[in-house]
DRENDODREN-987266 format. One record per residue (C-alpha): residue number from 1; chain; y, x, z. Coordinates in nm, 4 decimals. Layout:
  nr kette       c2       c1       c3
 NUM     A        Y        X        Z
...
END
This chain:
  nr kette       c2       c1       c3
   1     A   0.2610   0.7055   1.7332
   2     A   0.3452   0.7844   1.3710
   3     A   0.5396   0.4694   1.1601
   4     A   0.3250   0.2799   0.9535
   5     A   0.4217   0.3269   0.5956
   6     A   0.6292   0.0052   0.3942
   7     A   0.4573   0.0056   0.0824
   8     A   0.7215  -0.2782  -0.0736
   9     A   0.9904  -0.5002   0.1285
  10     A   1.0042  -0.6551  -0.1731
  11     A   0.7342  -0.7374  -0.4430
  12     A   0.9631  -0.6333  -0.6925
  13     A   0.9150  -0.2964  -0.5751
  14     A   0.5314  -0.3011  -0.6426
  15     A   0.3924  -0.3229  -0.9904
  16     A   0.0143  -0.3645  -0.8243
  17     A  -0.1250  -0.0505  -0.9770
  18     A  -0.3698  -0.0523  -0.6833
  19     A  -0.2905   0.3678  -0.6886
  20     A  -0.2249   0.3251  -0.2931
  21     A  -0.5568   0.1415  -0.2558
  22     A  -0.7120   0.3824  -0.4244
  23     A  -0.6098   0.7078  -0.2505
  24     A  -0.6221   0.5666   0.0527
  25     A  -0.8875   0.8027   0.2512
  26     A  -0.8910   0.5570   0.5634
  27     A  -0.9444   0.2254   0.3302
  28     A  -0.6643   0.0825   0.5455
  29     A  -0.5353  -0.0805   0.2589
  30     A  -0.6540  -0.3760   0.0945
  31     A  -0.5206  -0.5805  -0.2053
  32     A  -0.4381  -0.9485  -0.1436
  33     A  -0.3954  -1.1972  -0.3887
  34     A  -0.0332  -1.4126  -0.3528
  35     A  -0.0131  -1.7662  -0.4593
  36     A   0.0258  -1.6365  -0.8359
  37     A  -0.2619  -1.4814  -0.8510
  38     A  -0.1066  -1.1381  -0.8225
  39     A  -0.2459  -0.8578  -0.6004
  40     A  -0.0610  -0.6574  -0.3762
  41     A  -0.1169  -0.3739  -0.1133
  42     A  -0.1794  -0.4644   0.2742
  43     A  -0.2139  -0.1584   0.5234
  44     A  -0.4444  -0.2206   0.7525
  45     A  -0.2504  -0.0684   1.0944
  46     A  -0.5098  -0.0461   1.2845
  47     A  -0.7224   0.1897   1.0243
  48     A  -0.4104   0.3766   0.9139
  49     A  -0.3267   0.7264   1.0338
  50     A   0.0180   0.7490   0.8625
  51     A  -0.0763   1.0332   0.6056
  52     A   0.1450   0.8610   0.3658
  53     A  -0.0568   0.9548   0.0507
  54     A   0.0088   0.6246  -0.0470
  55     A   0.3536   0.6499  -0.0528
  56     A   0.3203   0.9962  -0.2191
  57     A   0.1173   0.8782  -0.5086
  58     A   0.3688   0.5264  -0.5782
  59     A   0.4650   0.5616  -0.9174
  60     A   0.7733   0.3251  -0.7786
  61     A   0.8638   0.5646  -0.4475
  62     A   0.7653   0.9034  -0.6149
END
């Protein structure tokens, strides 16, 4: 079985963009609100199939 992709370990490393969310084929990835009010990307493991478009189209990994 293929590794799920790490969109962020840190939310530092994610600018919420929502560009993930959006390419995502499989709409394994949903954004979630923290406890400031900002939204950030949750896969979804058991929808995704570890295409890694998402990581392909971060303007933070790219």
């Amino acid at each position: 079985m293929a590794e799920i992709p790490i969109l962020f370990e840190r939310k530092e490393e994610c600018c919420g963009c929502t560009a993930c969310y959006a390419i995502c084929s499989k709409g394994a990835i949903s954004m979630r609100e923290d406890k400031e009010g900002f939204e950030y990307p949750v896969i979804d493991k058991e929808k995704c199939v570890s295409c890694y478009s998402c990581l392909h189209v971060c303007p933070f990994k790219s």
